[in-house]
C-alpha positions as CSV (number, residue, x, y, z in Angstrom):
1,X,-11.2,4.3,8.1
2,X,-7.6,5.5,6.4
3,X,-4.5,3.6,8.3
4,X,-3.5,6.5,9.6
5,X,-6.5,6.8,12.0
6,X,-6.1,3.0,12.8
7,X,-2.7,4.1,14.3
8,X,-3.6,6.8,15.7
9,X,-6.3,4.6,17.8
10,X,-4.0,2.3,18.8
11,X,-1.4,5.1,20.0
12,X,-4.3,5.9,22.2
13,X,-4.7,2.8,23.4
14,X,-0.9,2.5,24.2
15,X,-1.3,5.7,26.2
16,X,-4.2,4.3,28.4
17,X,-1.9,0.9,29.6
18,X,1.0,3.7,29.6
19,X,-1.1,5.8,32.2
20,X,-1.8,2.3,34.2
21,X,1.4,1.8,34.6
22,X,2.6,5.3,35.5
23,X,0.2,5.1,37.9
24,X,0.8,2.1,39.6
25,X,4.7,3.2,39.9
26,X,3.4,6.2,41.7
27,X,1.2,4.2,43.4
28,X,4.5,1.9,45.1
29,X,6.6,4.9,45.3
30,X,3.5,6.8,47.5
31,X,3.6,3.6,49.4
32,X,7.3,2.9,49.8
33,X,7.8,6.4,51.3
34,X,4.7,6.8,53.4
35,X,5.4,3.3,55.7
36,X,9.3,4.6,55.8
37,X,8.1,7.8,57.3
38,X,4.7,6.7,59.2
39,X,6.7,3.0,60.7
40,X,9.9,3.8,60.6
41,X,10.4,0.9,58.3
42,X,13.4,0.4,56.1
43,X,13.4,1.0,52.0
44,X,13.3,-3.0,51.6
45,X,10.7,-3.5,54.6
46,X,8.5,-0.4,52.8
47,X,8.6,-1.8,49.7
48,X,8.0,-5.2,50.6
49,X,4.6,-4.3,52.6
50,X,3.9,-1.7,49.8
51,X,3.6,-4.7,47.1
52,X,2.0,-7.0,49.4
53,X,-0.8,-4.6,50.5
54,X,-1.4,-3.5,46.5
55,X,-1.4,-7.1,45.3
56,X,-3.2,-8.4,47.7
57,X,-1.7,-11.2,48.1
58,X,-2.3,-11.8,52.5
59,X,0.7,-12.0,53.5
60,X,1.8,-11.0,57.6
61,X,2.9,-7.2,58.0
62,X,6.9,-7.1,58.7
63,X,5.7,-5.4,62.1
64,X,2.9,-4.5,63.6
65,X,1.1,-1.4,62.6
66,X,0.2,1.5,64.4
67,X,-3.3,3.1,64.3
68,X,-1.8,5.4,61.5
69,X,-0.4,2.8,59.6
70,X,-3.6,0.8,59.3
71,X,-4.9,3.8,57.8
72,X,-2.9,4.7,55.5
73,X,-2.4,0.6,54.5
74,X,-6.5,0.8,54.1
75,X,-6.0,4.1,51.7
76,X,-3.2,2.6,50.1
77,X,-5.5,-1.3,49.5
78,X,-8.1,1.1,48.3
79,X,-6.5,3.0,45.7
80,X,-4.9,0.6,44.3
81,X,-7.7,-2.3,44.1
82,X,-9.7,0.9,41.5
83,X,-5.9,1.1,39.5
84,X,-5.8,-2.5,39.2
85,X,-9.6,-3.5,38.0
86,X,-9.2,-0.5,35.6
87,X,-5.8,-1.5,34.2
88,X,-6.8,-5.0,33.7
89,X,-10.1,-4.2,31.7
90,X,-8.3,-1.9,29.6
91,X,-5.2,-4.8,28.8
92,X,-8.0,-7.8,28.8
93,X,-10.2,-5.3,26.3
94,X,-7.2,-4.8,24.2
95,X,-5.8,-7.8,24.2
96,X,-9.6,-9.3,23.6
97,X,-10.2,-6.7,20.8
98,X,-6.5,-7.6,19.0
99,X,-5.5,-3.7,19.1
100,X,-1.9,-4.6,20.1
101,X,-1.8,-7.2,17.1
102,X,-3.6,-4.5,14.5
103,X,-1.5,-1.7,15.8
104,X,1.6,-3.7,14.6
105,X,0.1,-5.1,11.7
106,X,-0.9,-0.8,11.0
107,X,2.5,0.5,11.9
108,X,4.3,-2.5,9.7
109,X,1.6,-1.5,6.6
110,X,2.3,2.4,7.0
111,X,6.3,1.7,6.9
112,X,5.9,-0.3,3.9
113,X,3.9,2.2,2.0
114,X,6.4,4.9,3.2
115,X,8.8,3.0,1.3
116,X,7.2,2.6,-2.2
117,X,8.3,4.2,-4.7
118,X,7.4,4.7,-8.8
119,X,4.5,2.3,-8.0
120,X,0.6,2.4,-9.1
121,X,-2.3,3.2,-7.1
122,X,-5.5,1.5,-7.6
123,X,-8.6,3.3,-6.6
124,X,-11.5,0.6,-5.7
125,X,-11.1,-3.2,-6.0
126,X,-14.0,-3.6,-7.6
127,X,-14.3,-6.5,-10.9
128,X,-11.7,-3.8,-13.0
129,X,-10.0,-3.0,-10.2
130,X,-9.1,-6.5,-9.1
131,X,-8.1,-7.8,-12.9
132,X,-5.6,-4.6,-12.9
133,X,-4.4,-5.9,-9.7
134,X,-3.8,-9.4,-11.0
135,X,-2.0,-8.1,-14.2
136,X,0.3,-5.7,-11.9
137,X,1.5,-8.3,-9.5
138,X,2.3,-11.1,-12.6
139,X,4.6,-8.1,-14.2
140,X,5.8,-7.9,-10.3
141,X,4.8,-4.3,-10.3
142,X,4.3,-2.7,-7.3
143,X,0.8,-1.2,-6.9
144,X,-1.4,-0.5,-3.3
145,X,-4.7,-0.3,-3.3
146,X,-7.5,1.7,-2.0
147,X,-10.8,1.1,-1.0
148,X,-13.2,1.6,1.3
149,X,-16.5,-0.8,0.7
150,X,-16.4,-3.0,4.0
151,X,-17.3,-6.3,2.2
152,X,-13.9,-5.6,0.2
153,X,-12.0,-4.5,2.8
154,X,-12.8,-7.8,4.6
155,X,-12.1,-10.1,1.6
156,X,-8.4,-7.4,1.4
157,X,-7.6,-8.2,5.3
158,X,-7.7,-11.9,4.4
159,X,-4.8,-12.0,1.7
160,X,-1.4,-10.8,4.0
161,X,0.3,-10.3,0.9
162,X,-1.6,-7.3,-0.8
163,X,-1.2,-4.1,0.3
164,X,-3.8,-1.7,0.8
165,X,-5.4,1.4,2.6
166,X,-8.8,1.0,3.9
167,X,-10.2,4.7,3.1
168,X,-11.9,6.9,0.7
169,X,-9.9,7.9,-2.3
170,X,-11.7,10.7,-2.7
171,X,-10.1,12.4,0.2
172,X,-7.1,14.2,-0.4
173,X,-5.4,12.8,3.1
174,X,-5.7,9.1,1.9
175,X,-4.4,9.9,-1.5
176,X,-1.1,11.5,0.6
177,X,-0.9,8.5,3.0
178,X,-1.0,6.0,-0.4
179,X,2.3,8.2,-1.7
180,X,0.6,9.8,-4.6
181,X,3.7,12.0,-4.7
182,X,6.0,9.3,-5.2
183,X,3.6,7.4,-7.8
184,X,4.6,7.0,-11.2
185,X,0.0,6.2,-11.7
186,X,-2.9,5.7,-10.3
187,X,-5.6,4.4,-12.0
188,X,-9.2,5.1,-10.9
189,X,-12.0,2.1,-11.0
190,X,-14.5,3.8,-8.9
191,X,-18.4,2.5,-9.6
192,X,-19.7,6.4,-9.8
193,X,-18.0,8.4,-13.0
194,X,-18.3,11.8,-10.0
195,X,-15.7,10.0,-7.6
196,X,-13.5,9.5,-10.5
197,X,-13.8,13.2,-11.8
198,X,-13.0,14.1,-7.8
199,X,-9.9,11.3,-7.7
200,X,-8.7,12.9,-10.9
201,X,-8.6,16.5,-9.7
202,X,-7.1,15.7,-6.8
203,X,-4.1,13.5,-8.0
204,X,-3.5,15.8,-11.0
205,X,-3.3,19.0,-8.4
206,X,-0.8,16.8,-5.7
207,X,1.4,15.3,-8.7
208,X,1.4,17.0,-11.6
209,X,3.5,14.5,-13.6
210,X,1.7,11.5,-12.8
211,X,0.3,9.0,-15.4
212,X,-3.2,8.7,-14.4
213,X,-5.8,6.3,-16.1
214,X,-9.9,6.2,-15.0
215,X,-12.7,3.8,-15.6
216,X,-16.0,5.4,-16.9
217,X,-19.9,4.1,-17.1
218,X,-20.9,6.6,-19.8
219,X,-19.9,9.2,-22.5
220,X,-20.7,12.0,-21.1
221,X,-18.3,11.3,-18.5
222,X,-15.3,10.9,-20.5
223,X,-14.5,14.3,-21.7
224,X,-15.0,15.5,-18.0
225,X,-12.2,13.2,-16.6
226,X,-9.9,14.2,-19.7
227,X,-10.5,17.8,-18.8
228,X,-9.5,16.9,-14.9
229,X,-6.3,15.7,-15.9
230,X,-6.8,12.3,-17.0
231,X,-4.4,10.8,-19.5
232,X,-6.5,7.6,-20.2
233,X,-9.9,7.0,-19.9
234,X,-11.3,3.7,-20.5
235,X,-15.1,2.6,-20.8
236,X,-14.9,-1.4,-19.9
237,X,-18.3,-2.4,-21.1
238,X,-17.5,-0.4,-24.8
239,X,-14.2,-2.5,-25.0
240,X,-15.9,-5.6,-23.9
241,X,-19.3,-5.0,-26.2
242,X,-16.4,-4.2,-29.4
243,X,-14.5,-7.7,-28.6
244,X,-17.7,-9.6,-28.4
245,X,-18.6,-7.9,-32.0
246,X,-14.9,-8.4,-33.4
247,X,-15.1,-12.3,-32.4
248,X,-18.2,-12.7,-34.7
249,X,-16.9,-10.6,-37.4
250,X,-13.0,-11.2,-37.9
251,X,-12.4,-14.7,-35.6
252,X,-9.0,-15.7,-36.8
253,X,-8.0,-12.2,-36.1
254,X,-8.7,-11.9,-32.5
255,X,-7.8,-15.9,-31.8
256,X,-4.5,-14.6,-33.0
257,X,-4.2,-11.9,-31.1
258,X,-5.2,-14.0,-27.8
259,X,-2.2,-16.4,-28.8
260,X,0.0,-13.3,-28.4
261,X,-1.0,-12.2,-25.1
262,X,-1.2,-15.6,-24.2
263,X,-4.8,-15.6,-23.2
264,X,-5.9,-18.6,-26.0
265,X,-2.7,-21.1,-25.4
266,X,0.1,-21.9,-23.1
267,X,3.0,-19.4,-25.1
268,X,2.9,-16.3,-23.3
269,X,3.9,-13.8,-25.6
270,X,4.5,-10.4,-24.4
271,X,4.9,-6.9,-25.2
272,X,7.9,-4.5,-23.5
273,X,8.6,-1.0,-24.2
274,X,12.1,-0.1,-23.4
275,X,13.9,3.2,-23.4
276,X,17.3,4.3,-24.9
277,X,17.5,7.2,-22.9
278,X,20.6,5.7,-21.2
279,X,22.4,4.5,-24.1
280,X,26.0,5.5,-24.9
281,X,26.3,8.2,-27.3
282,X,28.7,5.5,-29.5
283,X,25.6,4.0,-30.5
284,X,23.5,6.9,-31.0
285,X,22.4,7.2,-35.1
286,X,22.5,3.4,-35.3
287,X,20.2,1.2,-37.4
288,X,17.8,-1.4,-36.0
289,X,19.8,-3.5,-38.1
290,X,23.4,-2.6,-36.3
291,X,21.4,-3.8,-32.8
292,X,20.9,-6.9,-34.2
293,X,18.5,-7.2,-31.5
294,X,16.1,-10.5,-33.4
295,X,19.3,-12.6,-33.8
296,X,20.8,-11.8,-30.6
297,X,17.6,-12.6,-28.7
298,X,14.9,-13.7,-30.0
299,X,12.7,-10.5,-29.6
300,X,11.2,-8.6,-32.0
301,X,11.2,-4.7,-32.9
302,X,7.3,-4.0,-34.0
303,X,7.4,-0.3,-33.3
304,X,9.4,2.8,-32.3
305,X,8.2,5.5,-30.3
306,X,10.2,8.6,-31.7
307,X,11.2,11.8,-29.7
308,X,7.8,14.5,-31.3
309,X,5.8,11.2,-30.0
310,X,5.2,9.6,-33.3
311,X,4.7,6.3,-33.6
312,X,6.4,4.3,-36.0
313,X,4.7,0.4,-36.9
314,X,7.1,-2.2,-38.1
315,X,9.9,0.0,-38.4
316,X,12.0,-0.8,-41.2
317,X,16.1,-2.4,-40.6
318,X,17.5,1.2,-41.7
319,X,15.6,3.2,-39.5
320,X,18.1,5.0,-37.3
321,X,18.1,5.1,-33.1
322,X,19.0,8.2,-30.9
323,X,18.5,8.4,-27.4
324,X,15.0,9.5,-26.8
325,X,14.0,6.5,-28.8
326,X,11.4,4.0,-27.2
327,X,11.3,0.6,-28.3
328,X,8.4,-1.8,-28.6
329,X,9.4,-5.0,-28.7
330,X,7.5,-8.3,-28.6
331,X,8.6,-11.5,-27.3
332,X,8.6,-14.3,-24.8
333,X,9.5,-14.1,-21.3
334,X,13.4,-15.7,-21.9
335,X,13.5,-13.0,-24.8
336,X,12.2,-9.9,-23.0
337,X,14.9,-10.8,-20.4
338,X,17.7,-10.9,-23.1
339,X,16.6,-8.3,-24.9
340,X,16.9,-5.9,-21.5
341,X,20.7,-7.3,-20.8
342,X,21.6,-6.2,-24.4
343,X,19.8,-2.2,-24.0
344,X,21.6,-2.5,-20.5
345,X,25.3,-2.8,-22.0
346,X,24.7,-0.1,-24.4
347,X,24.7,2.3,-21.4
């Protein structure tokens, strides 16, 4: 069930215990007005027997009552004892049921996806699903997730800090409550290659300049999600089944290239693309060399990106920088940092 519907349940809810109470006001008001007139009783003295004839609660009448008074107190204990066991089912059922604590918990989830921006969408938490999670949130990327599978959703509704939409992203509605407008990608891990085609379509028509990568089981399938408007497309057990192969057949290779990502040895290593689209135009037509970014930081240049999309690998000292220039630059956390405080004060 999207979020959406979950608040709009518990605005229903709200209404019923809204109704009990407009109800019991009317209730006092009816009885306030109806001993004033009937006994000739003052506002406090109406009021007073009002409350203790709908509560209840025994007490001696401030007077005596006339035939019509007992009547109309009998009406009035009636009434009230049907507004009363209804009202209190309805708060004990809620209150029983947590819809007061999941309508906040909703409301809070809804205004915090109302107030992402440039993040990722991840369709399914599924085995890919949840190791692109875990790589978003240790860059600190924001990302939501959606799923609908109730096993997941119950494992999701354990952990406070992840946010997520329990729906169907193959629905247009729950693609619009995740901010697919807003987005800068969503990436698609559904288990059937179909719901991805369908996620796809959908995000390409509702944000046409959206990055959007999707998982797929077979070949077939892959030039059908490019032709929806995919960008990437990646088959997970082809990657896996080609690093299995590669580990036989060139070892050192692949050791070495777990040491740069980190993944065979505690030196994290990264790789950061950064952008001089911001850079002054004083520094526009300089060299790597006049950056000076390796002795200033500790990084390394190991590719350009250049404006007709060409990639350029190991770019030589000379080669010169203009501002639709995209670095690629590999280094260790303390030297990605530095590196981004030096592109920042070319700006």
């Amino acid at each position: 069930m999207a979020l959406t519907e979950h608040i709009k349940q518990g605005i229903v809810q709200f209404k019923k215990v809204f109704i009990i109470l407009l109800m019991s006001i009317i209730a006092i008001i009816i009885g306030t007005a109806g001993y004033m007139v009937i006994e000739g009783y003052s506002l406090i003295e109406a009021y007073y027997m009002t409350m203790i004839t709908i509560t209840t609660v025994g007490f001696l009448e401030v007077h005596p009552l006339s035939d019509a008074g007992r009547i109309f107190t009998t009406i009035l204990l009636v009434s009230n004892i049907g507004i009363f066991f209804y009202g209190a089912t309805t708060i004990v059922g809620l209150v029983i049921e947590g819809e007061f604590r999941n309508f906040y918990k909703n409301y809070n989830v809804k205004k915090k996806i109302g107030e992402l921006s440039n993040h990722v969408i991840v369709c399914g938490y599924g085995r890919n699903g949840k190791q692109v999670c875990l790589e978003l949130k240790d860059d600190k990327y924001p990302y939501l997730i959606i799923e609908k599978r109730e096993n997941i959703v119950e494992e999701l509704k354990q952990n406070q800090s992840i946010l997520f939409i329990d729906g169907d992203a193959t629905e247009e509605e729950v693609l619009i409550e995740a901010g697919i407008k807003n987005a800068k990608a969503i990436i698609t891990t559904l288990p059937e290659d179909p719901d991805n085609v369908y996620v796809v379509l959908t995000a390409r028509e509702l944000n046409p300049e959206i990055t959007i990568i999707s998982r797929a089981s077979n070949e077939a399938s892959v030039n059908k999600l490019k032709r929806a408007g995919a960008n990437n497309v990646i088959m997970p057990e082809k990657i896996g089944g080609a690093h299995m192969a590669a580990l036989v057949m060139k070892p050192d290779i692949m050791e070495f290239i777990a040491e740069l990502t980190g993944q065979g040895s505690d030196i994290s290593l990264t790789f950061e693309e950064l952008s001089l689209q911001d850079i002054s135009k004083e520094f526009v037509g300089r060299t790597i060399r006049d950056l000076d970014i390796r002795n200033k930081t500790g990084a390394n240049i190991i590719g350009l990106r250049m404006p007709d999309g060409e990639f350029v690998i190991n770019p030589l000292p000379e080669t010169e920088l203009n501002q639709n220039t995209k670095l690629i630059a590999l280094g260790n956390s303390v030297q990605i940092v530095a590196m981004r405080r030096l592109i920042s004060e070319l700006r």
